[in-house]
C-alpha positions as a printed NumPy array, in Angstrom:
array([[ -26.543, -109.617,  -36.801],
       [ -25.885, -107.035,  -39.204],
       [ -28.743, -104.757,  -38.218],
       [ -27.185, -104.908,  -34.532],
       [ -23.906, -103.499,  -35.837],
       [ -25.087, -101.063,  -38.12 ],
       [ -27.193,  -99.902,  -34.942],
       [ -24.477,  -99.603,  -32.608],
       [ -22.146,  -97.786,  -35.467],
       [ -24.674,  -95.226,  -35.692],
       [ -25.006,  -94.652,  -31.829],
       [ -20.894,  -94.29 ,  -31.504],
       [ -21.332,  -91.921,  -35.05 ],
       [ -24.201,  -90.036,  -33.073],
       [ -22.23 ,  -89.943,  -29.577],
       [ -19.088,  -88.67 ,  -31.315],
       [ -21.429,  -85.651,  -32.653],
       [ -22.645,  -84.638,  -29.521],
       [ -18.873,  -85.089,  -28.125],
       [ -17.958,  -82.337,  -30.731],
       [ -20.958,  -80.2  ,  -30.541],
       [ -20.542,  -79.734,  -27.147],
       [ -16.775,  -79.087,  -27.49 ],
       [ -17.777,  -76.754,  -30.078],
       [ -20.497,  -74.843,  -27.842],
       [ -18.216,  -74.989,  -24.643],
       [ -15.198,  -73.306,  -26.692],
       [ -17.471,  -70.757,  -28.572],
       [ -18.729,  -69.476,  -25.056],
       [ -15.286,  -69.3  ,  -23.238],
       [ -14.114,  -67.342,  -26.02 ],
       [ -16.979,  -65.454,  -25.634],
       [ -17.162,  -64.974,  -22.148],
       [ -13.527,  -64.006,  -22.537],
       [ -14.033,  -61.157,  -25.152],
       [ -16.49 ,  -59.699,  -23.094],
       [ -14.474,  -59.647,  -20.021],
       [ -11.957,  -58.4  ,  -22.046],
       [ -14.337,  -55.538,  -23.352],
       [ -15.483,  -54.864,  -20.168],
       [ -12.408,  -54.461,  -18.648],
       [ -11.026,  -52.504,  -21.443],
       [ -13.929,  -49.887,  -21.087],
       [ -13.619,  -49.562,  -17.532],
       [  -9.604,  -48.868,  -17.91 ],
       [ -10.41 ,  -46.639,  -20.358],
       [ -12.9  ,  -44.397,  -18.619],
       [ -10.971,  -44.874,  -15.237],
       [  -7.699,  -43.639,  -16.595],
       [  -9.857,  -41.029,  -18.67 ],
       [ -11.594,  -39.673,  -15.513],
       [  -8.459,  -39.931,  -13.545],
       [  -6.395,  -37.417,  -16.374],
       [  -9.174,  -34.883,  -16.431],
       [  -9.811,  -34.69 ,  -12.529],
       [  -5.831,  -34.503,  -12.307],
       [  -5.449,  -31.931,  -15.425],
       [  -8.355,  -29.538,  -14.077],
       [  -7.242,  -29.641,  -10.62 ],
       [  -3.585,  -28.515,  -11.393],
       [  -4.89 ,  -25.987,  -13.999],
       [  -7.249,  -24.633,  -11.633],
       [  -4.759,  -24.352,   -8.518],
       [  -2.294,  -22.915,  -10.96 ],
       [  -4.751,  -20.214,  -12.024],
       [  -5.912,  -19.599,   -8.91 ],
       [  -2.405,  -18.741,   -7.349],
       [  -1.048,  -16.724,   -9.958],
       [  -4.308,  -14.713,  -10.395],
       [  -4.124,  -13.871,   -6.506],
       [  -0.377,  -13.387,   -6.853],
       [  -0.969,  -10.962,   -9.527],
       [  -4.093,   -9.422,   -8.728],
       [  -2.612,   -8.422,   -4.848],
       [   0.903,   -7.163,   -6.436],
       [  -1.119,   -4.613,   -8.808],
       [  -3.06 ,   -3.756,   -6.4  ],
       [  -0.396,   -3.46 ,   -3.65 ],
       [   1.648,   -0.973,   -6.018],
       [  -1.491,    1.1  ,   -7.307],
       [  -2.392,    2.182,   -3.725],
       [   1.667,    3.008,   -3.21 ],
       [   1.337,    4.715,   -6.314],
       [  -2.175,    7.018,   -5.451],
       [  -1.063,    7.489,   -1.887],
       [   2.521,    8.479,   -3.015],
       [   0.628,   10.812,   -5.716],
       [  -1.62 ,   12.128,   -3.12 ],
       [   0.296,   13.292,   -0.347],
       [   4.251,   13.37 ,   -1.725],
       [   7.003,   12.702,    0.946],
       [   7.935,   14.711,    3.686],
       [   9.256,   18.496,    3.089],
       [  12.973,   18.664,    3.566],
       [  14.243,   22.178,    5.251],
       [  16.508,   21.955,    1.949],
       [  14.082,   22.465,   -0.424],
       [  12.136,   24.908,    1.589],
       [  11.991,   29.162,    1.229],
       [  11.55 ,   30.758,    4.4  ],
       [   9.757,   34.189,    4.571],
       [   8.03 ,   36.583,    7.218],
       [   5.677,   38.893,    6.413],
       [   2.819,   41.348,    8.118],
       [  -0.373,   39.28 ,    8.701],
       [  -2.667,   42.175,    9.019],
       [  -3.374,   41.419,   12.689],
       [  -1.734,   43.124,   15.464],
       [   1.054,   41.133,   17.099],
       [   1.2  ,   38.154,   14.741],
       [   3.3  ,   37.775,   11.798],
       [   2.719,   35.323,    8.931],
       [   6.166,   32.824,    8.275],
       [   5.373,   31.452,    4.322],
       [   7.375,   28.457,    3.555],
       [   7.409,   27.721,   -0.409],
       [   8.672,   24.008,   -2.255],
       [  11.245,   24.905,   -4.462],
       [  12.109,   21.   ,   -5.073],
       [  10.33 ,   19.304,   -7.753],
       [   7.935,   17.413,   -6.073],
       [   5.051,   17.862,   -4.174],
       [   5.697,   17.05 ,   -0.357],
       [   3.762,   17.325,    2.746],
       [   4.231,   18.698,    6.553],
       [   2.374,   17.944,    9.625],
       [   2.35 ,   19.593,   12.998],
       [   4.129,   22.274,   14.419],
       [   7.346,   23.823,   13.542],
       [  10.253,   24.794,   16.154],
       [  10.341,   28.323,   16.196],
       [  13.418,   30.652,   18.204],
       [  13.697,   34.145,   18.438],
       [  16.975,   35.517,   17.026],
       [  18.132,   39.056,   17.942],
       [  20.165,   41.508,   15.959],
       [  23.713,   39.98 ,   17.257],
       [  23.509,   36.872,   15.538],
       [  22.486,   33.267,   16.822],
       [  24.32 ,   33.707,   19.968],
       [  21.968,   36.115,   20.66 ],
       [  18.468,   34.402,   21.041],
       [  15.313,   34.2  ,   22.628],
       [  12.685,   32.417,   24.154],
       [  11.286,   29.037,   22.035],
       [   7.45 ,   29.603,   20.913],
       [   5.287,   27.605,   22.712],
       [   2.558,   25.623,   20.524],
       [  -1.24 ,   26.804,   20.373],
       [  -3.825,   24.945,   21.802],
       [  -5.132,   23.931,   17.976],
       [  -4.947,   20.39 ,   16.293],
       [  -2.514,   20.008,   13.217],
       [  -3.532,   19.01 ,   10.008],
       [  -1.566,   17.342,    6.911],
       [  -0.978,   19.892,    4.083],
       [   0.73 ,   18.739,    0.926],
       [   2.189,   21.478,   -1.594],
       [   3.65 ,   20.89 ,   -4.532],
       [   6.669,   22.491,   -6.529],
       [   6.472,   26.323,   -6.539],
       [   3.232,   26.136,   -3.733],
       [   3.578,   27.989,   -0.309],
       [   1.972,   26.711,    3.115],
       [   2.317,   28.882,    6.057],
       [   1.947,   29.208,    9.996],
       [   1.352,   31.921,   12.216],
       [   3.643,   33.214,   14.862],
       [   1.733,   35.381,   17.738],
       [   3.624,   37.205,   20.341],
       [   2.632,   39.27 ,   23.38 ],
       [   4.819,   43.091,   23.034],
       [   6.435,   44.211,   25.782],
       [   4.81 ,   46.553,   27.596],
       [   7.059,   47.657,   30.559],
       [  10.153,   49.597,   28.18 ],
       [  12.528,   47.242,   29.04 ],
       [  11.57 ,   44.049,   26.724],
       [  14.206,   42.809,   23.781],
       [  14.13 ,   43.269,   20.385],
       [  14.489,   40.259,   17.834],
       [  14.981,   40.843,   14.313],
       [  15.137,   37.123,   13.021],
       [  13.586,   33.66 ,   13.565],
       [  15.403,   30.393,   13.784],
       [  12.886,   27.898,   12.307],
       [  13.112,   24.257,   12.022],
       [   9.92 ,   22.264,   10.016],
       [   7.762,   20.238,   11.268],
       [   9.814,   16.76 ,   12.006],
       [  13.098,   18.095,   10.614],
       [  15.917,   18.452,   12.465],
       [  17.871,   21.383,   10.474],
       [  17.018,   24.779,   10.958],
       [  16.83 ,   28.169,    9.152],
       [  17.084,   31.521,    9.599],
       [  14.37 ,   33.873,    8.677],
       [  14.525,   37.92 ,    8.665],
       [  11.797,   39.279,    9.503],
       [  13.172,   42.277,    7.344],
       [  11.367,   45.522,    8.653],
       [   9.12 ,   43.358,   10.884],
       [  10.32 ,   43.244,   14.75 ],
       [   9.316,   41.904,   17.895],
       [   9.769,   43.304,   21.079],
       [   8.908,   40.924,   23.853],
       [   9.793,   41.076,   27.943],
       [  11.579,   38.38 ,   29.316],
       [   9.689,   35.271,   30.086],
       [   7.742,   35.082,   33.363],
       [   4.484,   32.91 ,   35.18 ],
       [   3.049,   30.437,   33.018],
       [   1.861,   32.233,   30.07 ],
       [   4.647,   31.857,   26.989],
       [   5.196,   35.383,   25.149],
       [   5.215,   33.682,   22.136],
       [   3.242,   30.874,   20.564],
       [   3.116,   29.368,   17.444],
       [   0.359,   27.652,   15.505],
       [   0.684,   24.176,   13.331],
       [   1.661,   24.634,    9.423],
       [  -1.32 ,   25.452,    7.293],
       [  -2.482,   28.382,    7.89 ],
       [  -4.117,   29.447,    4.213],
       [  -4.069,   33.223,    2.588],
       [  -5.711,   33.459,   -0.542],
       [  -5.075,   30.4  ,   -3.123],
       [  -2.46 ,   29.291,   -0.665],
       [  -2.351,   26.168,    1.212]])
């Protein structure tokens, strides 16, 4: 009888073991189970939010760069071609800062009209002037307008102090009954204010207009003598 309950106190002793060991086991691998989760889902937070920074970082730097390179780059560049084609070829001549003179070409019938910057920058002309014979009376007393030449016009720049010229040809009168002009009313190419030039001891003598051939004609600004332009 005794043996019988020292035998069933050991199997409730041994039962209760088991109980605890398996508690035991059970809670050890929950927790464990839980710190890896945990872990886990700690790494992949990590490396998401990580990625997610950089990605967001080097896309804003890089669009940043990107626009105020271009914005840069074009607005140097913009204002170093203004700057070589403004050094290049100036502005346009104004009759204001422009010396008008007439002198002997060296051909018959054709007279050279030089026409010097005395502003302080270079400027340019292209085309053909407007030229008007003026006769000793004053400008009440004028001519026929030059008709142009059959020649293409070029752009010629001169700077301070530089001359460019033109050439003024004119058929004489040959019947004795033609007028004399003494002076030229000249107006630059694209400029609307004119100026008188004398042609000093230089005259032309031309009969009045008739048919289809001008008596004078005038040829586009450029014309060069020497180091001129």
């Amino acid at each position: 009888m005794r043996v019988k309950k020292m035998s069933a106190l050991a199997l409730i002793v041994a039962a209760a073991g088991l109980s605890l060991t398996a508690c035991t086991s059970s809670a050890g691998s929950s927790a464990s189970a839980n710190t890896s989760a945990s872990t886990a889902a700690s790494s992949s937070t990590g490396a998401s939010s990580s990625t997610t920074a950089g990605t967001s970082t080097g896309g804003q730097g890089s669009t940043s760069g990107s626009s105020f390179s271009g914005s840069t780059g074009s607005t140097k560049g913009s204002g170093t071609a203004a700057q070589a084609q403004s050094s290049t070829s100036g502005s346009r001549c104004k009759a204001d800062h422009l010396a008008l003179s007439a002198t002997a070409s060296g051909t018959k019938d054709e007279i050279v009209v030089n026409m010097k910057n005395t502003g302080s920058t270079k400027c340019s002309m292209h085309g053909f002037p407007g030229v008007q014979l003026v006769g000793p009376d004053g400008l009440g007393d004028t001519g026929p307008d030059a008709a142009r030449a059959d020649a293409t016009a070029s752009t010629v720049t001169v700077g301070p102090g530089e001359e460019t010229r033109f050439l003024l040809h004119f058929s004489p009168d040959t019947s004795g009954s033609g007028k004399t002009y003494t002076r030229l009313l000249v107006t630059p190419p694209n400029e609307t204010v004119e100026e008188i030039v004398n042609l000093n001891d230089l005259t032309i003598t031309v009969a009045a207009a008739s048919g289809t051939v001008p008596d004078v004609v005038v040829d586009p600004v450029g014309y060069h003598v020497g180091s001129g332009k």
